[in-house]
VEXTOR-773064 format. One record per residue (C-alpha): residue number from 1; residue in three letters; x, y, z. Coordinates in steps of 0.5 Angstrom, whole numbers, plus 2048, in hexadecimal, padded with zeros to 3 digits. Layout:
ATOM   tormar   tilo     X     Y     Z
ATOM      NUM    ALA     X     Y     Z
...
***
This chain:
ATOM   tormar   tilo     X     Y     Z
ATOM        1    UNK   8C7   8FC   833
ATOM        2    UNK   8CB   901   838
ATOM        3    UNK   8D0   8FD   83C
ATOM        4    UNK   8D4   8FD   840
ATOM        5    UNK   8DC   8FB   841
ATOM        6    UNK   8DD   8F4   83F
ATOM        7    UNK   8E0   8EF   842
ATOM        8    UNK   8E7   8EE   840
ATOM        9    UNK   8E5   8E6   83E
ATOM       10    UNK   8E1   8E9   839
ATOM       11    UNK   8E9   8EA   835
ATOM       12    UNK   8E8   8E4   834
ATOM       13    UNK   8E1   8E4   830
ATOM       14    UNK   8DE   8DD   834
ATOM       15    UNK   8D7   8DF   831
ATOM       16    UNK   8D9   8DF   829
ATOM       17    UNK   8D5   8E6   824
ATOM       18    UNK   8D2   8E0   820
ATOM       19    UNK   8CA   8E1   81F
ATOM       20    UNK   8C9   8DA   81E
ATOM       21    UNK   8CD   8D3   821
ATOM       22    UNK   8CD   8CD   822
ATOM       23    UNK   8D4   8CB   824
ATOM       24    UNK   8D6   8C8   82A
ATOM       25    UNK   8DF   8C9   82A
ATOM       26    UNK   8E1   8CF   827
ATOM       27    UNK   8E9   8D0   828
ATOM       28    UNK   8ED   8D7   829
ATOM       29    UNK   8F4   8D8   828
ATOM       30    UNK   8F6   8DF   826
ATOM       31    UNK   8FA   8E5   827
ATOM       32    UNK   8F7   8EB   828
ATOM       33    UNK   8FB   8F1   828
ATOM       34    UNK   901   8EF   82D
ATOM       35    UNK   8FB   8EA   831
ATOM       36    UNK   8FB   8E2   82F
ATOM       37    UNK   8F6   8E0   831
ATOM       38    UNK   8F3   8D8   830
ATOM       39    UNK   8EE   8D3   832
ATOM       40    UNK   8E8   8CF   831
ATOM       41    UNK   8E1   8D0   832
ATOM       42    UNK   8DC   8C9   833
ATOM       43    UNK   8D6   8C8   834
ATOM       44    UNK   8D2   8C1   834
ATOM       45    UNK   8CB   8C4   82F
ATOM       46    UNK   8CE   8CB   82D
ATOM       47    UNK   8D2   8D1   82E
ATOM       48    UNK   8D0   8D8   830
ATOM       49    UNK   8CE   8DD   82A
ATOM       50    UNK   8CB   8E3   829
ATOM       51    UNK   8C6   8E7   82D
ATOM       52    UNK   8CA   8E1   833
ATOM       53    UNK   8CF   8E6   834
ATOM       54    UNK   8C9   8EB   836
ATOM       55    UNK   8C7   8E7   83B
ATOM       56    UNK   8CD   8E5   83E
ATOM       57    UNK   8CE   8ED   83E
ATOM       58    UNK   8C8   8EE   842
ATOM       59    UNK   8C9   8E9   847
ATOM       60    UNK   8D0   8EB   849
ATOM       61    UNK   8CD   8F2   84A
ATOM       62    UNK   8C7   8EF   84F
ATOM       63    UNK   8CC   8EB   853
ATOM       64    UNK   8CD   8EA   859
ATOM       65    UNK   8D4   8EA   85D
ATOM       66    UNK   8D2   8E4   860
ATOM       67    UNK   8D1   8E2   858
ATOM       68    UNK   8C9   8E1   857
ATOM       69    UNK   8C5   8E4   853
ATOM       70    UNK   8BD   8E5   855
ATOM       71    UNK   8B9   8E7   850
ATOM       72    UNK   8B2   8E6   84D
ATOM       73    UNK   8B2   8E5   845
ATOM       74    UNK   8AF   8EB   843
ATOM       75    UNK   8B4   8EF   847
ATOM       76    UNK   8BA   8EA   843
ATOM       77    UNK   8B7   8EB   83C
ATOM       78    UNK   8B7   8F3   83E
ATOM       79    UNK   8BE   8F3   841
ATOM       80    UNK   8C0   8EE   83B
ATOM       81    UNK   8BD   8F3   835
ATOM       82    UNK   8B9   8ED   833
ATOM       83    UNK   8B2   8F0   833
ATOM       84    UNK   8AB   8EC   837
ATOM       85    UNK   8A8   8E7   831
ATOM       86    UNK   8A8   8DE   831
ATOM       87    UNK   8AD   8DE   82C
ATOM       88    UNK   8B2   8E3   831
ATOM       89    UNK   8B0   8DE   837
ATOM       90    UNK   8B2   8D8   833
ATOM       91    UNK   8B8   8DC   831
ATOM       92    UNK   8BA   8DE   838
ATOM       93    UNK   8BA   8D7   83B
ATOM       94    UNK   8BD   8D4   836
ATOM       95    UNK   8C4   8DA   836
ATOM       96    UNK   8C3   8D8   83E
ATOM       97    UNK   8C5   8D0   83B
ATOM       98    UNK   8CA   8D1   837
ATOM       99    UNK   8CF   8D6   83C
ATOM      100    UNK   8CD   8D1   841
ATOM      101    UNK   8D0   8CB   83D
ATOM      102    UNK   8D6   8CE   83A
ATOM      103    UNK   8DD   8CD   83C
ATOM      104    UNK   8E3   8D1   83B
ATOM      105    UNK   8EA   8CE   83A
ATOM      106    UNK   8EF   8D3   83A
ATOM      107    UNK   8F6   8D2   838
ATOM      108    UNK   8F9   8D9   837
ATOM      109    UNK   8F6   8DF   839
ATOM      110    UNK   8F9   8E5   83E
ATOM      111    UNK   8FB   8E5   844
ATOM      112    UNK   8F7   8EB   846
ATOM      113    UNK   8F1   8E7   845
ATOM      114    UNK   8F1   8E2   84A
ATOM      115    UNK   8EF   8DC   847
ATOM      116    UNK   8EF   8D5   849
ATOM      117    UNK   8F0   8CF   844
ATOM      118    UNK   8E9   8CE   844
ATOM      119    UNK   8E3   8D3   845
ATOM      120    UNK   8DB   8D4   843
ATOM      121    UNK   8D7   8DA   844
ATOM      122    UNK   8D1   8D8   847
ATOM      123    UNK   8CE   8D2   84A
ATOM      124    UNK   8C7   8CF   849
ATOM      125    UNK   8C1   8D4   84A
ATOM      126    UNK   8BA   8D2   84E
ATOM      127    UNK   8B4   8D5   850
ATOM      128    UNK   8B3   8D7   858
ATOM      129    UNK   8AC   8D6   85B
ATOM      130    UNK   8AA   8DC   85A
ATOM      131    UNK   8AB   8DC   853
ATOM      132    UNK   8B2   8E0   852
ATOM      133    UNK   8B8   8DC   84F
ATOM      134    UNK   8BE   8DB   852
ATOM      135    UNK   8C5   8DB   84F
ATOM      136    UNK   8CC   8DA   851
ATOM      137    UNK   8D1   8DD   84F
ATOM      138    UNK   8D8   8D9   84F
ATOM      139    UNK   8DE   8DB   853
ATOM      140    UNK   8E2   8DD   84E
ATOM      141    UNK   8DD   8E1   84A
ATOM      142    UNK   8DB   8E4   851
ATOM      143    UNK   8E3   8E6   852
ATOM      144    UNK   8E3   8EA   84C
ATOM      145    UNK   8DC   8EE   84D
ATOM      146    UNK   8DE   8EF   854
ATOM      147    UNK   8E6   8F2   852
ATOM      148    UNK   8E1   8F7   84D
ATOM      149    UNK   8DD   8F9   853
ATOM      150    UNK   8E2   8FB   855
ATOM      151    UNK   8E5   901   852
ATOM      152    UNK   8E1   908   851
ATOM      153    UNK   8DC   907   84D
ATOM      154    UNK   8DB   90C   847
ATOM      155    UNK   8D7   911   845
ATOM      156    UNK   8D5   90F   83E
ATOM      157    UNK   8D2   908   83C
ATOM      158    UNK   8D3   906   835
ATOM      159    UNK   8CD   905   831
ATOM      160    UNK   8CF   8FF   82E
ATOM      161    UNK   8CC   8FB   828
ATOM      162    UNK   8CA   8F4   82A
ATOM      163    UNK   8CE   8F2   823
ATOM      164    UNK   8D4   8F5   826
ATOM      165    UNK   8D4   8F2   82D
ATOM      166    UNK   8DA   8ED   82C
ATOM      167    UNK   8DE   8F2   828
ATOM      168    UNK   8DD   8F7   82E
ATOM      169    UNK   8DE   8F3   833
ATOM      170    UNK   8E6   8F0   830
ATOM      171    UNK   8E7   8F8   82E
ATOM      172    UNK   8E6   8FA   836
ATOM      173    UNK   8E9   8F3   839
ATOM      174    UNK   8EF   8F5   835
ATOM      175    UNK   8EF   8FC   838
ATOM      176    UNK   8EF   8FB   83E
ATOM      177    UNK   8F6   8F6   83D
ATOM      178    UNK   8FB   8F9   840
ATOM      179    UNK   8FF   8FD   83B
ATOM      180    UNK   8FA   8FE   837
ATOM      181    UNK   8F5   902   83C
ATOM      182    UNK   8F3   90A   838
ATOM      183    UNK   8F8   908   833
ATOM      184    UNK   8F2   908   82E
ATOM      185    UNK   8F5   905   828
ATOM      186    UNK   8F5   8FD   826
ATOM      187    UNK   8F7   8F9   820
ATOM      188    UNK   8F5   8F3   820
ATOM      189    UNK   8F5   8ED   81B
ATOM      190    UNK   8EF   8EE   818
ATOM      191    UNK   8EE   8E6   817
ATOM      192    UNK   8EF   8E4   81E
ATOM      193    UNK   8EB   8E9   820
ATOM      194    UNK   8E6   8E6   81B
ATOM      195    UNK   8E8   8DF   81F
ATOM      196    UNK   8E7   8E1   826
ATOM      197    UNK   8E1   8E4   825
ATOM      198    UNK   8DE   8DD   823
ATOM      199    UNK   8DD   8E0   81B
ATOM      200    UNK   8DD   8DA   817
ATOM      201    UNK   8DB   8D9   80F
ATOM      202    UNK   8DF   8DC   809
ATOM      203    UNK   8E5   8E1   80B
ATOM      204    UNK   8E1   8E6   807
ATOM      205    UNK   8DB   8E5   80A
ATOM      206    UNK   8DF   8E5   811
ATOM      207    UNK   8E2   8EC   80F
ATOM      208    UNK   8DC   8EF   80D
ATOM      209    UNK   8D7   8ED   813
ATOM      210    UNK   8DE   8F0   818
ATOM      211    UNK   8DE   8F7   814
ATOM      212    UNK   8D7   8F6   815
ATOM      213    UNK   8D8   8F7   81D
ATOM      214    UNK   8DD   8FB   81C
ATOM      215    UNK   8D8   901   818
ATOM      216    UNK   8D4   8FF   81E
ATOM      217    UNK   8D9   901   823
ATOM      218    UNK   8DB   908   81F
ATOM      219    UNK   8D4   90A   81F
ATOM      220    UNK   8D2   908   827
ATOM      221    UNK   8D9   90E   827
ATOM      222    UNK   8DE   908   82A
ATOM      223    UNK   8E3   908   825
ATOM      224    UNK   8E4   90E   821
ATOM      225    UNK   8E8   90C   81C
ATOM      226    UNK   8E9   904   81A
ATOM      227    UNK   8EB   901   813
ATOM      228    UNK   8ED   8FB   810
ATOM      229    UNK   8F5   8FA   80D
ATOM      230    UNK   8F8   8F5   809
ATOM      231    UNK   8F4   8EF   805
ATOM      232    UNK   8F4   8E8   807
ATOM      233    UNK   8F8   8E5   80D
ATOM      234    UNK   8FB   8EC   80E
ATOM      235    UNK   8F5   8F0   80F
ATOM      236    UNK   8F4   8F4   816
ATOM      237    UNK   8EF   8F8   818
ATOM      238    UNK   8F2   8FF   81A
ATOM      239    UNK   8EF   903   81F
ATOM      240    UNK   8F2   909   820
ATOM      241    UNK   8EE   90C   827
ATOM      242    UNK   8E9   90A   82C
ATOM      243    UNK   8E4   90F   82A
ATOM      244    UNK   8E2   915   82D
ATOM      245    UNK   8E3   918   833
ATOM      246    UNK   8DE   913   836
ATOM      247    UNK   8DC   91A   83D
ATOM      248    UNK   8DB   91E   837
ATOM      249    UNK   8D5   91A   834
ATOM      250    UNK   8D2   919   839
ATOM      251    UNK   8D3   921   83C
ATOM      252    UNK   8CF   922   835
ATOM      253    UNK   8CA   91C   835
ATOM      254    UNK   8C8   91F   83C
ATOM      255    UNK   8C7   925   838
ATOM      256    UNK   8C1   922   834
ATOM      257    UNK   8C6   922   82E
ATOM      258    UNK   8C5   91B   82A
ATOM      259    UNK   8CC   917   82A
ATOM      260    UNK   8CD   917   823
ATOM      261    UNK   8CF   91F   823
ATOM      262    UNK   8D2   91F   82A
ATOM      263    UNK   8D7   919   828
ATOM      264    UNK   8D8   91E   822
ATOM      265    UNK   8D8   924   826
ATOM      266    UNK   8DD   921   82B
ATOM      267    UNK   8E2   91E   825
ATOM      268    UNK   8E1   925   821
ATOM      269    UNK   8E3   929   828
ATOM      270    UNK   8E7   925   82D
ATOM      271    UNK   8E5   924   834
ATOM      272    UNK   8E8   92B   836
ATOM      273    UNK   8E4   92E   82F
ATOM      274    UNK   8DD   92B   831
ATOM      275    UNK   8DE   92D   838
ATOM      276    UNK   8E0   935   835
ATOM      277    UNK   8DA   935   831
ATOM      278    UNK   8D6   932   836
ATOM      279    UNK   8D8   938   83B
ATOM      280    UNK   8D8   93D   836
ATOM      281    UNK   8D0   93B   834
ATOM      282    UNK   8CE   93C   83C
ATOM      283    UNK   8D1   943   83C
ATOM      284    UNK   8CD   945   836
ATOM      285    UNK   8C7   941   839
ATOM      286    UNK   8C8   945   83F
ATOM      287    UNK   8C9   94B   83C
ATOM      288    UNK   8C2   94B   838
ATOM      289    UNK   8BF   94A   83E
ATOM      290    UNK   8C2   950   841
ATOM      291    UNK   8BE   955   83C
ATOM      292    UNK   8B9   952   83E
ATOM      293    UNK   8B7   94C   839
ATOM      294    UNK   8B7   944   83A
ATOM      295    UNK   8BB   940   835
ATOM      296    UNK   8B6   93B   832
ATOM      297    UNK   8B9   935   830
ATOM      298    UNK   8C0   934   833
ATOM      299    UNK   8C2   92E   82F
ATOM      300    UNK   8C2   932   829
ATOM      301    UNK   8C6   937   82C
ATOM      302    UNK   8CB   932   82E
ATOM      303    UNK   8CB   930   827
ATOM      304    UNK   8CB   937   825
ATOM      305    UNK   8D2   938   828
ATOM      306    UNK   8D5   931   827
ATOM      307    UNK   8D3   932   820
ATOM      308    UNK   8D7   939   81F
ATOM      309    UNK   8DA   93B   826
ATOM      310    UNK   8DE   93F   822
ATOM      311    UNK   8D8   944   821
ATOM      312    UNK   8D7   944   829
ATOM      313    UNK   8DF   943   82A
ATOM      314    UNK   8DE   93E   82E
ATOM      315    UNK   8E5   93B   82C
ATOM      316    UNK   8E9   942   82C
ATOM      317    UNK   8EE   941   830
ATOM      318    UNK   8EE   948   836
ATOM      319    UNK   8F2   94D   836
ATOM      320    UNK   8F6   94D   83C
ATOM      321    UNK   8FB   952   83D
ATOM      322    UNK   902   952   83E
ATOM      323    UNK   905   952   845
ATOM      324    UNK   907   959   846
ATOM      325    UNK   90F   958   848
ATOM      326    UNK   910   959   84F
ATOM      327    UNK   916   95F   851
ATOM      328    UNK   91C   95C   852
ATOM      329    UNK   91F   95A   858
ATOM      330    UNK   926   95B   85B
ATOM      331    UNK   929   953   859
ATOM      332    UNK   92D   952   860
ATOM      333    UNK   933   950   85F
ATOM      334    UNK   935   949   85F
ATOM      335    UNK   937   947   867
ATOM      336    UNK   93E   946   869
ATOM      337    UNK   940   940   86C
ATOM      338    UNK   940   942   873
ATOM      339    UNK   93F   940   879
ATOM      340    UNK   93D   945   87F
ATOM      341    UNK   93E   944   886
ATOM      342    UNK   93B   948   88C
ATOM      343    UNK   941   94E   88C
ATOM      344    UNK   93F   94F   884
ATOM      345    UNK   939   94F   885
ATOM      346    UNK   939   954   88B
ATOM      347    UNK   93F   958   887
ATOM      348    UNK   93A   959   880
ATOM      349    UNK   935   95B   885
ATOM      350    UNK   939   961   888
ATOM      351    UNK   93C   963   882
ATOM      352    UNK   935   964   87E
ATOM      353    UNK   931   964   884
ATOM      354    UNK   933   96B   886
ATOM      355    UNK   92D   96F   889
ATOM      356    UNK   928   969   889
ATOM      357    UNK   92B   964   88D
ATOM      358    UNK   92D   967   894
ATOM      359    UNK   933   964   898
ATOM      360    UNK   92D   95F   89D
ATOM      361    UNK   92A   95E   896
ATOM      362    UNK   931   95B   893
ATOM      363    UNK   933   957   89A
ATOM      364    UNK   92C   954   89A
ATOM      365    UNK   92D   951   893
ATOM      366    UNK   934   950   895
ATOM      367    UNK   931   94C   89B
ATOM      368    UNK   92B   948   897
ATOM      369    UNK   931   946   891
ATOM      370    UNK   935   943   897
ATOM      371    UNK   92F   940   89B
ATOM      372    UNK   92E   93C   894
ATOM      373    UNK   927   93F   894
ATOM      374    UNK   929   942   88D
ATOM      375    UNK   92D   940   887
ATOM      376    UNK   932   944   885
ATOM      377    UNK   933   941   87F
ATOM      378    UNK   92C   942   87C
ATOM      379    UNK   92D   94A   880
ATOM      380    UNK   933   94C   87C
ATOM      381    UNK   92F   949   875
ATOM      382    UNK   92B   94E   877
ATOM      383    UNK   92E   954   879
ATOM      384    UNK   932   953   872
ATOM      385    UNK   92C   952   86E
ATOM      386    UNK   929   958   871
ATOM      387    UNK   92F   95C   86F
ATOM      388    UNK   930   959   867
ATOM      389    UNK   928   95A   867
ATOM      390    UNK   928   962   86A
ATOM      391    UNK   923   960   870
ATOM      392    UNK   929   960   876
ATOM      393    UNK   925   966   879
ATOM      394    UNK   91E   961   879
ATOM      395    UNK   921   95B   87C
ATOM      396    UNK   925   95E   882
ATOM      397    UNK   91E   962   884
ATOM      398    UNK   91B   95B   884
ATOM      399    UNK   920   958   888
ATOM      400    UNK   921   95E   88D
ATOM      401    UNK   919   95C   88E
ATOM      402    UNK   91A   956   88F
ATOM      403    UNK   91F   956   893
ATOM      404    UNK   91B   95B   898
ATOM      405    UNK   915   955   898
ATOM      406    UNK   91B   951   89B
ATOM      407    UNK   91E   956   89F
ATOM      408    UNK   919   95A   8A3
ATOM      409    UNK   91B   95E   8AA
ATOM      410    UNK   917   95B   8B0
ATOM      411    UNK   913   960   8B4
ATOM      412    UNK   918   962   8BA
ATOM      413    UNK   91E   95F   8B6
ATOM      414    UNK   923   965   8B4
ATOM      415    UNK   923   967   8AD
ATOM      416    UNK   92A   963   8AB
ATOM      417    UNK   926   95C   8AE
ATOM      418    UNK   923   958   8A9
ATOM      419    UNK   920   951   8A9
ATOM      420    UNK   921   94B   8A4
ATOM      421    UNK   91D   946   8A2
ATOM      422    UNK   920   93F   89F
ATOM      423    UNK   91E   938   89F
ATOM      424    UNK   91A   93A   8A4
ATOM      425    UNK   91F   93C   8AA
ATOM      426    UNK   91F   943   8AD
ATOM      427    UNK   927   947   8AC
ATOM      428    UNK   927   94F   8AE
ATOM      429    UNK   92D   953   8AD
ATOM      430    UNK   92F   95A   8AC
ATOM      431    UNK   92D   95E   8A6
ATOM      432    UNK   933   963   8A4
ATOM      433    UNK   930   96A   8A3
***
């Protein structure tokens, strides 16, 4: 069954892994990881199990954010994975009872699931005139679905076995805890967990209907390494990672490659791995088919490539050449702590200006630095600059430009008058030439 993120209240497991029940109270007190969690489960004729979470499941994807879900039965038992026979139907209706008659107490659980003392899932299912039925989903369970719509959706949806749905969903609830998002890794008590998810009967037979799920899980590409540690109370079960890369599957699966071998090509190459084979089997495609050939099967090239990608290169890295050093500069000196005024500046220039800055160039700079239309501590950097680094000839060229911009003879004008231009008031005065 593809799902899609679940509802962090499925921490709790409310719906137990059980195929078969008739009890009417169940009670949880456990710790899983660093979560305690504890709270009661009852029910006045019995309480949910088994394929009672898919129809959960099913519904909380139909529901409305006003909480109903309109669906004719049919279109239920496909959404619920249950198929279209009498026995299904009956089925159905009496899962649809018991999530309506449960109640949940709840003693201790997490904050971050935001829970009241008392809550129930669903209430009481009925049929509409025109044949759909109706559900309502109650205001903590719709909270919880509305927060998981919230955030992006993703591109991969898990196909999860039926057996294993209340295993994945304490799984993914705890990984979506703060602190505990993208870690991958959990140990976890293999007991408590055998408790929360409702696996009643002899420890053996708990443990072994756990790992069970588990193996499930391991083959569905969820978890990639999981075993269990230590015997008796002791035992944990140790899950080393969350699984493949779950993009990479699916940029793989979208390539027809059967789930089983891309979920072994991806924990094989990595996701950087795959995404290099996959390059790598597009440029050999498109090298094929400019000599004039067509690939016939691309998946099997695909395969081909994942299978050997040192035969093709797929995974050798390129060679990039090293960076040719550039010439070295002329480090300029370190800059003494000094400050110019406007006769420095005017006294530098005249001393290195001689043959690029005439009289009247030198008189108009001299004008500007008093006007405060220049800096005369950003020009005596400069010119000091200019001559550590050889460039002083350069730099008095550009100012003489652009003190010709700014000091240009009107016509009529004698050749010593020039005219300012500052703040956006006029000033002429005689130019010495």
């Amino acid at each position: 069954m593809q799902v899609d993120p679940m509802p962090s209240v499925l921490l709790l497991a409310p719906i137990s892994a059980a195929r078969t029940s008739n009890d009417t109270v169940r009670s949880v007190d456990v710790t899983l990881s660093t979560v305690a969690l504890a709270y009661t489960a009852s029910s006045a004729t019995a309480l949910p199990h088994g394929a009672d979470l898919r129809v959960l499941l099913a519904l909380t994807r139909h529901v409305t954010e006003a909480g109903e879900v309109r669906l004719t039965v049919p279109a239920l038992l496909q959404a619920a994975g249950l198929g279209y026979g009498g026995r299904q139907h009956e089925a159905l209706f009496a899962a649809l009872d018991r999530l309506a008659a449960v109640t949940y107490t709840v003693h201790q659980a997490p904050a971050f699931l935001g829970l009241t003392g008392e809550f129930r899932l669903v209430m009481p299912a009925f049929r509409l005139p025109g044949g759909e039925l109706q559900v309502e989903v109650s205001p903590e369970m719709l909270a919880q679905v509305l927060r998981v719509r919230a955030n992006p959706a993703p591109t991969w949806r898990p196909e999860i076995p039926s057996s294993a749905l209340a295993l994945y969903g304490v799984l993914d609830a705890l990984q979506q805890l703060p602190g505990q998002a993208g870690s991958g890794a959990l140990s976890l008590p293999l007991l408590g967990l055998c408790e929360v998810l409702g696996l009643s009967g002899r420890p053996d037979n708990a443990r072994r209907a756990l790992l069970a799920m588990v193996e499930e899980l391991r083959v569905a590409g969820y978890v990639s390494r999981a075993q269990p540690v230590g015997q008796g109370r002791r035992a944990r079960l140790e899950i080393a990672d969350a699984g493949p890369d779950a993009e990479s599957v699916a940029l793989l699966c979208g390539d027809r490659v059967s789930r089983s071998r891309a979920t072994s090509f991806v924990r094989r190459h990595g996701a950087v791995g795959v995404r290099q084979c996959l390059d790598r089997a597009r440029q050999v495609r498109a090298e094929t088919e400019a000599r004039g050939k067509q690939v016939a099967n691309w998946t099997g090239l695909l395969c081909n490539v994942l299978d050997d990608p040192d035969r093709y290169g797929a995974l050798v890295a390129p060679v990039v050449p090293a960076p040719v050093a550039p010439p070295s500069a002329v480090t300029p000196p370190a800059e003494p702590d000094v400050v110019y005024g406007s006769a420095d500046v005017i006294r530098l220039v005249r001393a290195l200006g001689k043959g690029t800055l005439k009289e009247p160039h030198q008189e108009a700079l001299r004008q500007r630095l008093d006007g405060g239309h220049e800096d005369p501590q950003a020009w005596g950097r400069r010119l000091s600059q200019a001559v550590a680094s050889d460039t002083i000839v350069e730099v008095l060229e550009q100012l003489a430009q652009e003190l010709t911009r700014v000091a240009s003879p009107r016509t009529g004008d004698p050749l010593g008058q020039d005219v300012l231009f500052g703040n956006g008031k006029q000033r002429s005065g005689t130019l010495e030439g």
